[in-house]
N, C-alpha and C positions, 0 to 999 in steps of 0.2 A: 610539641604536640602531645597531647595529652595522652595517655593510656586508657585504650577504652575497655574497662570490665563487663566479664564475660554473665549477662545474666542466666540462668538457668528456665530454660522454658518444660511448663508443667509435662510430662508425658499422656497423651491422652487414654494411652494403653493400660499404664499404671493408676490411674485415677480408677480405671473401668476393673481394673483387677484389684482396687481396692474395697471396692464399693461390689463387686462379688463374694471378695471375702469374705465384709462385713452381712453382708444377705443370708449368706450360708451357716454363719456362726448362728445370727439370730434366727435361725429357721429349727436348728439343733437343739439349739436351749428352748425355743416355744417346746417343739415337741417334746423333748425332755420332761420338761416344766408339766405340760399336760399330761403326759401317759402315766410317770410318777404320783399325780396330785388325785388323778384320776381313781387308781389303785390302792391309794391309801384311805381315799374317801370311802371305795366299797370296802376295801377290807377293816379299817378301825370301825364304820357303822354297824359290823356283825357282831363285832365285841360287847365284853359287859360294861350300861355306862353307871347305871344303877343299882345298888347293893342296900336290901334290908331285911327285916323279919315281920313278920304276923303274929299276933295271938290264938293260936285254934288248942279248942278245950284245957285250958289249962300249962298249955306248952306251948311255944313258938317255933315258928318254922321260917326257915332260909327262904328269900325269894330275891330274885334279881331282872332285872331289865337290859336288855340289851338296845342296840342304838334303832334297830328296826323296830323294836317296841315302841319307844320314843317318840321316833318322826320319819319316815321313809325320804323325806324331800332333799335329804343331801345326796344318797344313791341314786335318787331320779334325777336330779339335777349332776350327778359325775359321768351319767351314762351318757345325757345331753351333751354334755361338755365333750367326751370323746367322740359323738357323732361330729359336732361342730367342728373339733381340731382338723378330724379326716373328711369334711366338706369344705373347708379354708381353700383345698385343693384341687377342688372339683367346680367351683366357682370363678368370677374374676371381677376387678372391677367393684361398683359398687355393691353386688353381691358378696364379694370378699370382706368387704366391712362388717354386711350385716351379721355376715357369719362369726367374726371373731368379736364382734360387740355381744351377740348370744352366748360365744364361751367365755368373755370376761364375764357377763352376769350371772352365769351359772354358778361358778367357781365362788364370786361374790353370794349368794344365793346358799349353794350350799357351805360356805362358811356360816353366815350368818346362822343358818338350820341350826347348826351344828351347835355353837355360844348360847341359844336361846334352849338348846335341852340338855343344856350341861348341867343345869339344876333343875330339870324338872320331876317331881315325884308322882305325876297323874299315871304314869305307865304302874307305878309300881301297887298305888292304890288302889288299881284297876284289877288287878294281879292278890293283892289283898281282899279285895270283896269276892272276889270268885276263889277263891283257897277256903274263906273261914264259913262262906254263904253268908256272911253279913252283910250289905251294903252299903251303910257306912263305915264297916270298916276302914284303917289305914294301917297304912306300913310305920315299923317303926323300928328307928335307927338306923334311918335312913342315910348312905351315904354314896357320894359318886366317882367315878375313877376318870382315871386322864384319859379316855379314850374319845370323848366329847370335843376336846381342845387340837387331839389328835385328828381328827375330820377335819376341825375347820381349817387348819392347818395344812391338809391337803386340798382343802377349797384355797386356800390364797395362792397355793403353786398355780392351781389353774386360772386364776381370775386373775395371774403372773405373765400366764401361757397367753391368756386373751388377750392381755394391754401391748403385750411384743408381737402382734398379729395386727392389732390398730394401728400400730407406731411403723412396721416392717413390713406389713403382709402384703401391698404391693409390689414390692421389691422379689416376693419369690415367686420361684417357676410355678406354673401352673400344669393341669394336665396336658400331656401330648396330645395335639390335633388328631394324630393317625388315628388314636383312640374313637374318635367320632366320626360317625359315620351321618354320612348325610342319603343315606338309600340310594345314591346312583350306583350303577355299577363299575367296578374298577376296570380299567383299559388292561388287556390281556398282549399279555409280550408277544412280538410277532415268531413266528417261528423260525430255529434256522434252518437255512437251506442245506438238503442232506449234501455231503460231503460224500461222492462215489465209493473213494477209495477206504473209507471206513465203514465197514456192514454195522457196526450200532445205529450207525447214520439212518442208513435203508431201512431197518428194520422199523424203525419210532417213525419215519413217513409214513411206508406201509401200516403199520398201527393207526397212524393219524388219517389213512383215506389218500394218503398223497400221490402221486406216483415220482418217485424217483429217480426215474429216467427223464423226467421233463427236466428242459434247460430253461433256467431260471430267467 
């Protein structure tokens, strides 16, 4: 008679506490992912991205651009981006999609912002015409600092944050029902019957209209 080997049947427990795990990790790293990408996008866009000079009377003068001079659409588009992350969970369903597809394209979005004014020098000759009162003036010696590449860079953390919301975000919790209310009014606990031989008892009847001495 043969030897019958023992196969190992899957644990349905372990499957479900693997596949939680997995839920909870990718929920960390999105939000990671976005609050980080989020913050570096406000904070490098205030920086300088821009650095040159002007000619006025005879001498030149220092002028510089910063990333809001630029282009504002990476900060609008990171501020998007954080509303989106913290609507991922106030959503469900198809909704949860739409929502983490708007903070992939945000993130995507204000990257790309950010590449296209890495070189750009209209802020600064804007900046030159209004310094010398010439209008055509321009800037010159022109050049620009990593703080451009640094934005977009935090746009791909987020447009990072959004594709693990595509890929994961029905897998995570959503908000608590209790949170919602539907305007009926909630069922009120019955009260207890006062207990004689304790006067706290009597007294929260008495408070309540009761009488006390009735037999329940």
């Amino acid at each position: 008679m043969e030897g019958v080997s023992a196969v190992p049947v899957p644990q349905p427990r372990a499957a479900a506490a693997t596949a939680a795990t997995s839920s909870r990790r990718s929920l960390a790293i999105a939000l990671f992912l976005g609050a980080v990408g989020a913050t570096v996008v406000l904070l490098a866009a205030g920086r300088i991205w821009a650095e040159g000079t002007a000619s006025v009377g005879g001498g030149t003068v220092s002028l510089d651009a910063k990333g809001s001079d630029v282009t504002g659409v990476p900060t609008a588009l990171a501020i998007v981006g954080l509303a989106a992350l913290v609507a991922v969970f106030a959503v469900r369903r198809a909704g949860r999609l739409l929502v983490a597809a708007l903070l992939a394209l945000s993130g995507a979005g204000a990257a790309a912002a950010a590449l296209l004014g890495a070189s750009d020098g209209e802020a600064l000759d804007e900046k030159a015409a209004r310094t010398t009162g010439d209008a055509a003036a321009t800037v010159d010696a022109l050049t620009h600092t990593a703080w451009p590449y640094v934005t977009a860079a935090g746009g791909v953390l987020i447009l990072l944050a959004g594709l693990l919301a595509l890929r994961f975000g029905r897998q995570w919790p959503s908000m608590s029902g209790r949170y919602e209310r539907d305007g009926s009014p909630r069922p009120r606990k019955a009260a207890r019957p006062a207990d004689p031989d304790r006067p706290e008892d009597l007294w929260k009847a008495l408070d309540r209209g009761e009488d006390p001495t009735r037999e329940a």
